[in-house]
C-alpha positions as CSV (number, residue, x, y, z in Angstrom):
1,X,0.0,0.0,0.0
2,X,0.9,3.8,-1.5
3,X,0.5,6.8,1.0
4,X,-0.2,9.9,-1.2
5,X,0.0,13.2,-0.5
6,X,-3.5,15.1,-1.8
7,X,-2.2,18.5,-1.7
8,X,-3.6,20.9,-4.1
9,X,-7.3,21.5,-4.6
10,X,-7.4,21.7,-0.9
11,X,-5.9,24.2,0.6
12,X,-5.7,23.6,4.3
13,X,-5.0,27.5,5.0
14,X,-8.4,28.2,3.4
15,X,-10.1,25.7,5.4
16,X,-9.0,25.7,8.5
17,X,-6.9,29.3,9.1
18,X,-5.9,28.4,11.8
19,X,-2.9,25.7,10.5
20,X,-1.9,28.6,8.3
21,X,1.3,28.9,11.0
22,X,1.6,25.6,11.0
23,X,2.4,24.6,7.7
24,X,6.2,23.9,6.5
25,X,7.7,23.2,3.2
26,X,9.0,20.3,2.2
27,X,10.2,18.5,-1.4
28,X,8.2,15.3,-1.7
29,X,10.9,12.9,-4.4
30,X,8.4,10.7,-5.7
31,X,10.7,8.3,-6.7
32,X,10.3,6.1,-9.8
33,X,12.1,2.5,-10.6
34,X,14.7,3.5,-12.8
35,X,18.2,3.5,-13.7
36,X,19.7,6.9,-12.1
37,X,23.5,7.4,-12.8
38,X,25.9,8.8,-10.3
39,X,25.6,12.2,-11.0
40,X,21.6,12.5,-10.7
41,X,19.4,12.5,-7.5
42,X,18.2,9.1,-6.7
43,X,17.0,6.6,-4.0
44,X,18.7,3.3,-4.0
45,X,20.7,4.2,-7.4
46,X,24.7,4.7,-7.8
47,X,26.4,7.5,-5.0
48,X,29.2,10.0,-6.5
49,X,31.5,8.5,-4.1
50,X,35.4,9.6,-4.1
51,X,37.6,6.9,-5.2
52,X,40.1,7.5,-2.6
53,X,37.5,7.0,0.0
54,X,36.8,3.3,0.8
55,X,33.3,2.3,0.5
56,X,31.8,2.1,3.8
57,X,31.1,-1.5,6.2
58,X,29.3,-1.9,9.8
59,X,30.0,-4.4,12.3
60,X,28.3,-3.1,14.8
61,X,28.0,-5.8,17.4
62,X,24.6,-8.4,17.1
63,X,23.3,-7.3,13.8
64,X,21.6,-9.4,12.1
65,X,18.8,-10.5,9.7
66,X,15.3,-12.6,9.6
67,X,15.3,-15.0,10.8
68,X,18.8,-15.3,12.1
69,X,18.4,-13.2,15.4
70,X,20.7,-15.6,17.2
71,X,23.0,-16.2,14.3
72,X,24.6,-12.1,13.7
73,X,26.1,-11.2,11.1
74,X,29.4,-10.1,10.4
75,X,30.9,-6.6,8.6
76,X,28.5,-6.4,6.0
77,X,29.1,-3.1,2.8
78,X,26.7,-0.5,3.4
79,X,24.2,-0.2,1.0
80,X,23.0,3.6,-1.0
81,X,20.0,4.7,0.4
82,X,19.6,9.0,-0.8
83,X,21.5,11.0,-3.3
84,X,20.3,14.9,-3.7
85,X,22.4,17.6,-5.4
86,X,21.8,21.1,-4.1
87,X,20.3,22.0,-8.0
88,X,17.6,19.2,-7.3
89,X,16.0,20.5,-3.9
90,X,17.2,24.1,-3.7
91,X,14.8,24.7,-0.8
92,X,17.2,23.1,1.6
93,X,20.4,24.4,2.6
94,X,22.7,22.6,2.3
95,X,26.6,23.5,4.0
96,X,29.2,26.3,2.6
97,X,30.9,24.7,-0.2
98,X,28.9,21.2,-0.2
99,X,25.9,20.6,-2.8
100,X,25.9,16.9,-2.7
101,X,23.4,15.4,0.2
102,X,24.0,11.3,0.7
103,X,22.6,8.7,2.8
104,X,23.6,5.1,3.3
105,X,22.6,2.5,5.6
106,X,23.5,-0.5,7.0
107,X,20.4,-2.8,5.9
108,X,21.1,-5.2,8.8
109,X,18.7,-4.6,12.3
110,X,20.8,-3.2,15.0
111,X,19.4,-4.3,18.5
112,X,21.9,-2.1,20.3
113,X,20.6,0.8,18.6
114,X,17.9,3.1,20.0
115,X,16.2,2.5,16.5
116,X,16.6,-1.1,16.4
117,X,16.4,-1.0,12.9
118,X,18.7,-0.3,10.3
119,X,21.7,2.1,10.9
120,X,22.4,5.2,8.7
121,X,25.1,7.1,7.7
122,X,24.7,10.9,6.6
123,X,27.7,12.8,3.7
124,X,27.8,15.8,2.7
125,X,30.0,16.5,-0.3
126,X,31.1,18.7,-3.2
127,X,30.7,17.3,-6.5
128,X,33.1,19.2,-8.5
129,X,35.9,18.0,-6.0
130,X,34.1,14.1,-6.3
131,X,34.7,14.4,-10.2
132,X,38.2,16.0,-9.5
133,X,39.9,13.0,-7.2
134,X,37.4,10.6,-9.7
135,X,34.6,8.4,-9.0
136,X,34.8,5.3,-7.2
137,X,33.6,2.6,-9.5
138,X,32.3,-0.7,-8.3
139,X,30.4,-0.5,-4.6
140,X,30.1,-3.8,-3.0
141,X,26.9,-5.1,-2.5
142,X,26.1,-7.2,1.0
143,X,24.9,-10.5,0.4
144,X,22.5,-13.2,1.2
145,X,22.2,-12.9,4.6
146,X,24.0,-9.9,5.3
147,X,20.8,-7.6,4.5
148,X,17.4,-7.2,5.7
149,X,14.5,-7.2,2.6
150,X,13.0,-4.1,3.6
151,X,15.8,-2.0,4.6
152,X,17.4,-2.6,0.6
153,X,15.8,0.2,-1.6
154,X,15.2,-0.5,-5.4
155,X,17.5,2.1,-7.8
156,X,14.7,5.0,-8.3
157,X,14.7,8.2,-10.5
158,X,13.2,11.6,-8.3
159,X,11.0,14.3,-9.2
160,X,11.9,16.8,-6.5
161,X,8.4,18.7,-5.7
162,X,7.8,21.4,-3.3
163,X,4.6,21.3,-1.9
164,X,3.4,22.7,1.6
165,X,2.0,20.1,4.7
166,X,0.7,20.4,8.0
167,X,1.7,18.2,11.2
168,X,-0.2,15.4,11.9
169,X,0.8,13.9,16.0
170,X,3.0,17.1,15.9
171,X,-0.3,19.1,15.7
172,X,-0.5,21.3,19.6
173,X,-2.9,18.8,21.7
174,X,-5.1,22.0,22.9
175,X,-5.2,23.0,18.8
176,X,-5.8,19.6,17.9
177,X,-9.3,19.3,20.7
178,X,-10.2,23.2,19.4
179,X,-10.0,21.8,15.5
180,X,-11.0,18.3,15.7
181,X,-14.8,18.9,15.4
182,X,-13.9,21.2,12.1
183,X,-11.2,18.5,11.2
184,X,-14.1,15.7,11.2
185,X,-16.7,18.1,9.3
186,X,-13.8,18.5,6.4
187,X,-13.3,14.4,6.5
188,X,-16.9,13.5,5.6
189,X,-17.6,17.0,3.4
190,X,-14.3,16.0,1.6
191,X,-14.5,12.2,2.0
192,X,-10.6,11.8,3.3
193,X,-9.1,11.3,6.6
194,X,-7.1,14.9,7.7
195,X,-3.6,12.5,7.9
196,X,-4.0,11.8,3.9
197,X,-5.6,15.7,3.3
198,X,-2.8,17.2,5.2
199,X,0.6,15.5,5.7
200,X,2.8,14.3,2.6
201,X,3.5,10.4,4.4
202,X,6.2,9.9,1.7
203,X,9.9,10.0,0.7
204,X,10.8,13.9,1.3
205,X,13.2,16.6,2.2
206,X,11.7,19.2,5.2
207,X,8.6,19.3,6.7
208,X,7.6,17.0,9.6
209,X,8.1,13.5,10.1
210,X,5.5,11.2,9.0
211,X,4.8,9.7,12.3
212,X,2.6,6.7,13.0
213,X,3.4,7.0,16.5
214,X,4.0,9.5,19.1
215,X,6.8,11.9,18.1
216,X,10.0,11.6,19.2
217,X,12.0,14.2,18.5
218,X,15.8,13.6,19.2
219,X,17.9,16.6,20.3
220,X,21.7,16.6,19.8
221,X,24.2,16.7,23.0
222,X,24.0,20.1,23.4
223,X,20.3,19.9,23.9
224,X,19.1,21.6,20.7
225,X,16.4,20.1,19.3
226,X,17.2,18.7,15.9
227,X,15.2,19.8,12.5
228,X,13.7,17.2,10.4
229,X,15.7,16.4,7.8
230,X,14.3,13.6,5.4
231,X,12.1,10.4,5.4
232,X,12.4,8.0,3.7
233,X,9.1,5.3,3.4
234,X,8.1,2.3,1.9
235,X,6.7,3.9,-1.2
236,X,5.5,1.1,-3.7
237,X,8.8,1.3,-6.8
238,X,11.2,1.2,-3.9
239,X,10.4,-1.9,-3.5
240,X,10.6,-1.8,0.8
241,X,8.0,-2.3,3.5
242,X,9.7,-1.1,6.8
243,X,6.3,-2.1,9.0
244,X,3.2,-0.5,9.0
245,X,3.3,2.2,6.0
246,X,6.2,3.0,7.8
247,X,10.2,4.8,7.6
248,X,13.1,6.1,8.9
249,X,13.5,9.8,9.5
250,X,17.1,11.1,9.5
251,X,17.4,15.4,12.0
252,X,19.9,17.3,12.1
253,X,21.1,19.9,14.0
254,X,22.2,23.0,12.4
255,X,23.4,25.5,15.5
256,X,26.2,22.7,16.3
257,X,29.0,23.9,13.3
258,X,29.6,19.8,13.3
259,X,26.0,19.3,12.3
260,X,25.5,16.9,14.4
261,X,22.0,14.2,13.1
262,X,20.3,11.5,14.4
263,X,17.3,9.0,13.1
264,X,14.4,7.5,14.3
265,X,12.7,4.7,12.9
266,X,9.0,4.4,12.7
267,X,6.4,1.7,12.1
């Protein structure tokens, strides 16, 4: 099952003014099985990775895969998750001098993690200086055994899409009792339930975590709480399931000069 983002003909801000403060942009990627080369933004395809920079492995400790909880696995390569160049999502900032945004993961499930789940890995990089040093060629691929089914993406194109959404468990609990009378009027006028009408539950860039359960908003060390970065979710062509409709959500914290992140996974 696809979550979808309605969007446009409803405009929330008409409807209910009161979310008009509320609302955030945020890219939705939409991605698309494909065959995305290295220097396009993908999910799941090839990463512009520097061929003086060994691809990354985890052996964190106890991973493992279904069904072999007693039976970890070993170092396994991490596997491409996100590519976005800066030209592809110019809403979000990205760091002086960098305009390459890349995730990876280790498709494994971690129990000594807080997520339990699989364990990402966030780069930032400059693609001019990637083409300069050259491009790392062949990326090794776990295998049998070494990788959890849903936590291994399917290569997919993007078409990087700015839309506006509104929080769904993130919505104030005093705003949410005021509205929800209004908010059950607009589900039977309009037929759809406010989480579909309101929040883009989908691969994306900004806005607010797709939640399915209460949020939990991680804050870095120095107690700042972190801004939602991306989500990535079991759309449909990525071929993933990741529980109940649902994903892993990468913050990061912006007024630490390290930029500091963290994840959560959700489902």
């Amino acid at each position: 099952m696809t979550q979808s983002f309605a969007g446009p003909p409803y405009v929330l801000d008409d409807l209910i003014p009161e979310l008009t403060v509320l609302g955030r942009r945020t890219t939705l990627l939409l991605p698309k099985s494909g065959s995305p080369g290295v220097q396009e933004s993908s999910l799941g395809g090839p990463m512009l990775w520097p061929t003086d920079e060994p691809w990354p492995s985890c052996g964190q400790s106890g991973h493992w895969a279904w069904p072999n909880e007693k039976n970890p696995a070993g170092t396994v390569p991490m596997v491409p998750v996100v590519q976005l160049f800066a030209r592809d999502v110019p809403e979000l900032p990205f760091p002086e001098g960098m305009d390459v945004l890349q995730l990876i993961w280790c498709p494994l499930i971690h129990p000594h993690d807080q997520a339990c789940a699989a364990l990402p890995k966030l780069y930032w990089r400059n693609e001019a200086a990637v083409l300069t040093t050259g491009v790392l060629q062949a990326i090794p691929a776990p295998q049998e055994g070494e990788y959890e089914e849903e936590f291994m993406p399917n290569p997919c194109t993007v078409s990087p899409t700015s839309v506006v959404e509104y929080p769904n468990w993130d919505l104030p609990l005093e705003l949410r009792q005021t509205l929800q009378p209004r908010i059950e009027e607009l589900e039977e006028r309009l037929g759809m339930d406010y989480t579909l009408l309101a929040c883009a539950l989908q691969n994306k860039v900004g806005g607010y975590p797709a939640w399915n359960q209460p949020p939990d908003w991680p804050s870095c060390e120095h107690g700042h709480r972190m801004e939602h970065l991306l989500s990535v979710t079991a759309e449909e062509d990525l071929d993933m399931v990741m529980g109940d409709l649902g994903g892993i959500y990468v913050f990061l914290c912006r007024q630490c000069p390290e930029l500091p992140y963290a994840h959560r996974y959700d489902c």
